[in-house]
N, C-alpha and C positions, 0 to 999 in steps of 0.2 A: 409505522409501516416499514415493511425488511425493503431496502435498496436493492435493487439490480446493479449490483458493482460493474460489474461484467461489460451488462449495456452502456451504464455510465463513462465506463473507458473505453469506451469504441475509436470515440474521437481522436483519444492521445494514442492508440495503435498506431491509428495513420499517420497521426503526426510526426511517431518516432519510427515509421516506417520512411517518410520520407526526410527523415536526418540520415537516417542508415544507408539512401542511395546518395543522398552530397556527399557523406564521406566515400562511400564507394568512388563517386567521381572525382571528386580530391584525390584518389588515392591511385587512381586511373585504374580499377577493380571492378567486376560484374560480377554483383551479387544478387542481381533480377533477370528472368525473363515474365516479357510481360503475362503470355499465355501458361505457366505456369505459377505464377504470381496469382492471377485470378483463380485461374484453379485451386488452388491452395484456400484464398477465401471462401471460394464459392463453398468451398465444403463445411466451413467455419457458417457459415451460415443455414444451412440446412442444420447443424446440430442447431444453432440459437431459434431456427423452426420449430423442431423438436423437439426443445424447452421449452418453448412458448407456451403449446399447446397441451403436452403432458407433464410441465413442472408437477404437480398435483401428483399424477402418480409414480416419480421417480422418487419425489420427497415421502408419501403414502408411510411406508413400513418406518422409515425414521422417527414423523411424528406419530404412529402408533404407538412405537416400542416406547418412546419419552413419556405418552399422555398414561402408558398401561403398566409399564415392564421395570422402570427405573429403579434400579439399587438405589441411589443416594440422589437427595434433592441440592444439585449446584446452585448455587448462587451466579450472576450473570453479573453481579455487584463485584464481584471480587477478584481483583486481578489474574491470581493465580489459576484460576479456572481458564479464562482465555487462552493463559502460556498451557496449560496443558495442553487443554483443548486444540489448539492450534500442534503440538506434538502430536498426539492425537490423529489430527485431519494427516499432518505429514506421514508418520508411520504406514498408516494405513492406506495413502496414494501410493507407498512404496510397495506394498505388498499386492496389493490390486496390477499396477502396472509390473511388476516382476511378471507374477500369475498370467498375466498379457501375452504375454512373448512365451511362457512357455505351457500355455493350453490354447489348443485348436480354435472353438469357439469365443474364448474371447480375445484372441490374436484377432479373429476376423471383425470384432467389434473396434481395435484399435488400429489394425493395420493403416485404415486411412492417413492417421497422424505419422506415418513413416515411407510415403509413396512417393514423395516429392525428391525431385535427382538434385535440389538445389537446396541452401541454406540459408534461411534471414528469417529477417521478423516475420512475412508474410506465412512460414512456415508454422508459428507459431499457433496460425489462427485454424490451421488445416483440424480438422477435427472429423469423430465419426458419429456419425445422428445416432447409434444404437449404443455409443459407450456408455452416455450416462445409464441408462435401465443395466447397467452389469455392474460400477462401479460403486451404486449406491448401496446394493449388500454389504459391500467392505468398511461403509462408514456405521453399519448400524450397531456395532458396539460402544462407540461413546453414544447411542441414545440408551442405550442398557447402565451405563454408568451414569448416567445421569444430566450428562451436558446440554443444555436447555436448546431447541433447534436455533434461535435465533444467532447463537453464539458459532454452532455449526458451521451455519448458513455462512454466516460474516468470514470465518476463520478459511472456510474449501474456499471462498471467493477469492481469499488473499492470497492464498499456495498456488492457485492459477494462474493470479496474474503476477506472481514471481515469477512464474515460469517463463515468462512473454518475452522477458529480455535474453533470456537463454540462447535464443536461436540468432545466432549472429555468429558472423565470422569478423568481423570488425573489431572486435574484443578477443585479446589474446588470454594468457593466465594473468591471476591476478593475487599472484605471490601469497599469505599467510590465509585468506580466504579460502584458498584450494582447500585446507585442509576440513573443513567445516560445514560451508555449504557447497551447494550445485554451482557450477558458474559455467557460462559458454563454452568452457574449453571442457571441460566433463561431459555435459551434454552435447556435443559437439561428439562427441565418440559414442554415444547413445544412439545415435543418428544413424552411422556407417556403418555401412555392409561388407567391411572389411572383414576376415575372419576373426583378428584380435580384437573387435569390434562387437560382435554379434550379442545381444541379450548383457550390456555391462550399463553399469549407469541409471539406475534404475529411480534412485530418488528425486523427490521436487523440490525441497528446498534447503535440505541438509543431505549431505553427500555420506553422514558417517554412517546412516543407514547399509549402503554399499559396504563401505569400509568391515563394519560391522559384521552384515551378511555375505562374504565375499562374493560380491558381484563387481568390484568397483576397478577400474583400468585408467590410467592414466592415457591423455592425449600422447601418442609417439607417432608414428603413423601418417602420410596425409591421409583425408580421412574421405571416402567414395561414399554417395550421400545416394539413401534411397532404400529400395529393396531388392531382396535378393532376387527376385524374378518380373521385373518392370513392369508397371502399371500399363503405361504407352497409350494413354486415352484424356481427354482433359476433359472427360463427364464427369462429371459430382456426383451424380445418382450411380453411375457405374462403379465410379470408386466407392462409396458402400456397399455393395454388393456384390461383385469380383470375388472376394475370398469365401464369400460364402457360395456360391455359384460352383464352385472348384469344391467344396466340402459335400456338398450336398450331392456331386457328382460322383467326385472317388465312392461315397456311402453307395450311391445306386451302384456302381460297378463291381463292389466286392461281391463277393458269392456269401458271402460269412455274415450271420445274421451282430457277431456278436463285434466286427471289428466296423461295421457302418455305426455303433455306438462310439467304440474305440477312434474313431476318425475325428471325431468333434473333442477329444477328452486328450490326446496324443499331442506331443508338442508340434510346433511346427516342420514339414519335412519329412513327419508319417508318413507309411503308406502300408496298407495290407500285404501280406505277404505275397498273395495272390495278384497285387500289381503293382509288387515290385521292389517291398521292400523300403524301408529309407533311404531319401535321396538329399543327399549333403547338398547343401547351397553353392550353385556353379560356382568355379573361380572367375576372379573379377579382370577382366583383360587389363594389356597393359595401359591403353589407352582407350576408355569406357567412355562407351558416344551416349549423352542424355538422348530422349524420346522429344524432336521436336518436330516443326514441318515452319519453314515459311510462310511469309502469310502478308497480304498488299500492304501498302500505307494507309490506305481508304479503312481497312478491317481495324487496324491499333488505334487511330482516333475515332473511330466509332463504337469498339469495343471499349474504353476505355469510358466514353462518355456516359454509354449504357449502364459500364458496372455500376460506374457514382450515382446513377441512379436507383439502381437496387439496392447496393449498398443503405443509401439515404434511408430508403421506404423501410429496410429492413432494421438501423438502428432509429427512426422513428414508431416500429412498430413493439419493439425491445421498450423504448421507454414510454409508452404510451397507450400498454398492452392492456391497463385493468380500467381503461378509458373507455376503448375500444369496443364495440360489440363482433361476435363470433363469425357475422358473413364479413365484417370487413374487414376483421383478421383471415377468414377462408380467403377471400378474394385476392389480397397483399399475397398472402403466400404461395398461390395459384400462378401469380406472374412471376413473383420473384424466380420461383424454381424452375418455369418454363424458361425465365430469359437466362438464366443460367446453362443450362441445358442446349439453349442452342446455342449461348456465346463459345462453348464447350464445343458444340459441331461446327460453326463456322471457323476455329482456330485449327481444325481439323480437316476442311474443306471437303465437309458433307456435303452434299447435295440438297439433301431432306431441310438443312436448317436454315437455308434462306426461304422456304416457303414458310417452314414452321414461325421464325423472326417477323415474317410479314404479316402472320396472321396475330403475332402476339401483339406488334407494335398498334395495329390497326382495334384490335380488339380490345387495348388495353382501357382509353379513356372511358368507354362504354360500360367495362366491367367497374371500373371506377365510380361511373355515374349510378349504380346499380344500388350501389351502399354510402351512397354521400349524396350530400345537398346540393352540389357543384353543378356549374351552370354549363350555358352552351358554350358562351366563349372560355371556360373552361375546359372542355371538352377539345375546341377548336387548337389550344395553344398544345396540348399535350399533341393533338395527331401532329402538330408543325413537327413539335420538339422531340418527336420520336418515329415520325416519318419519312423527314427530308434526310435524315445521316441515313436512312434504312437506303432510302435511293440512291444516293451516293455507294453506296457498298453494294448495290444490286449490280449496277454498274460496272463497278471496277473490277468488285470482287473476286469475279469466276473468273474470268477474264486473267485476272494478274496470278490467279494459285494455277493457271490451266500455263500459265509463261514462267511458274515458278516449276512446275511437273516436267515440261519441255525441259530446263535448263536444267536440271537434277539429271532428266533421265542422259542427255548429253554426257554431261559429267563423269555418269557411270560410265556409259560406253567408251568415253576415251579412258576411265583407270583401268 
């Protein structure tokens, strides 16, 4: 049976996420916020939804091409095939994420992984539910040469989670390495929306790809973290959908039957002639204020305790997925994304998502009880455990964002 690497490492994410804020605090450094922080996972998870449910047909055309199309029958016994194979997976992530950055349509599939104004591991995890269905075209020529899926499978698993350590600023250069593979401080320039910055750095585990293709730029720079035209929302679901929102818009607006094509195919920064022309990526001010909003003490220990619990549900449903049956996989993933969705509004100080949070917390055990064998007092410990912090935060919550509005808006009037 093929591993879920991926899911399998869930645990050591967090793990070496929380090294990454000791040293930050060692180091007297802020490399977290929290409602950013979350946001950035929640998004990571909605793609591991994603997978869940359509692995089958993201993989589809790979194992075709292998069962139907193969040139040459590999061996899976022999070492050399791996090292290929594994060159292979890399090449071909370089040229998929190049292609990213500079075609309309699948910029809006990746753009999620570059929305975040901050840098750390938690960034790593930020992901977009529609990459994979675009990404997986780029790998189907090593199924045409021959490379057996399982070898695949194992090989894309591992160029991912190289990539994981990447995102950190806690790691400087790392002197004869620069020249060979990716390391933090390369991908660290990947990142920024700097102009010297913009579309460099393309590769995942070898850098000489860049080198090679010249795309590749050296750390000089500090580096201004995000994109060129701010997210400013801490929805998940909106952050998938944002860039495309804006594509599918510009296309209704053109008069031109042939550049509402030309919109989705044009690099990033198109625009019809007719509205307007290319528009270069603002300059970056001298001092670039992140998208946040305060938020009570009641909301960060509650928000906090909730994610752990999605979180959980989410890598127990990763490794436990072909256990499972289909409504209690619907069901998991029904809350997961609703409670995401409003931990996203209440860090926002919606209105809408303290009723939404109440309905979810209140209806959770029930949907639970729906596709499991789970009892009453089952039933009873979840309303406690997802209940009483609801009340706590019903409490404090409006109350303390309506004292944090007051004290902002002060602020302004005396600047």
């Amino acid at each position: 049976m093929q591993r879920d690497y991926i899911a399998l490492a869930g645990p050591v994410f967090f793990v070496l996420i929380a090294i990454e804020l000791w040293v930050g605090h060692r180091r007297r450094q802020s490399y977290y916020r929290l409602n950013d922080a979350v946001n950035d996972i929640s998004t990571g998870i909605l793609m591991q939804l994603t997978t869940l449910f359509f692995k089958g047909v993201i993989l589809a055309g790979y194992f075709a091409i292998s069962a139907n199309f193969r040139l040459f029958d590999l061996s899976a016994g022999r070492p050399w095939v791996w090292v290929a194979c594994f060159l292979g997976v890399d090449l071909a992530y370089y040229w998929f994420h190049r292609l990213s950055h500079e075609i309309n349509f699948l910029w809006a599939a990746h753009v999620v992984h570059h929305q975040s104004e901050d840098y750390n591991l938690a960034v790593a995890l930020r992901q977009s539910s529609l990459q994979p269905f675009f990404s997986a075209v780029f790998y189907w020529p090593l199924a045409l040469l021959g490379f057996p899926p399982l070898v695949f499978l194992a090989c894309s698993a591992f160029n991912t989670l190289y990539q994981f350590w990447l995102h950190t600023r806690a790691i400087g250069t790392l002197g004869p390495l620069e020249a060979v593979l990716v390391t933090p401080s390369h991908h660290r320039v990947h990142h920024g929306r700097n102009p010297l910055y913009i579309d460099r750095n393309h590769g995942g585990t070898f850098i000489v790809w860049d080198r090679l293709f010249g795309t590749f730029q050296k750390e000089e720079e500090e580096v201004v973290y995000g994109i060129t035209k701010p997210l400013a929302s801490w929805n998940p679901v909106w952050a998938n959908l944002h860039y495309w929102v804006e594509l599918f818009e510009t296309a209704r607006r053109t008069r031109h039957p042939l550049d509402r094509i030309r919109t989705f195919l044009k690099p990033p920064g198109w625009f019809p002639a007719d509205l307007g022309g290319f528009q270069p990526p603002p300059p970056i001010p001298s001092h670039p204020v992140k998208f946040d909003r305060g938020y009570p003490p009641a909301l960060r220990a509650y928000a906090i305790f909730q994610f752990a619990t999605l979180t959980g549900i989410m890598i127990a449903l990763g490794l436990f997925a072909q256990d499972l049956g289909l409504e209690t996989k619907l069901v998991g993933a029904v809350l997961i994304v609703w409670g995401l969705v409003d931990l996203g509004g209440l860090f926002e100080g919606r209105a809408w998502s303290y009723s939404s949070e109440a309905a979810r917390v209140f209806s959770a055990p029930l949907l639970a009880l729906l596709v499991s064998s789970g009892t009453v007092a089952w039933a009873a410990t979840g309303w406690l455990a997802l209940g009483i912090p609801f009340f706590v935060l019903r409490i404090a919550g409006q109350r303390s964002f309506q004292r944090i509005d007051e004290t902002s808006a002060v602020e302004a009037s005396n600047s």
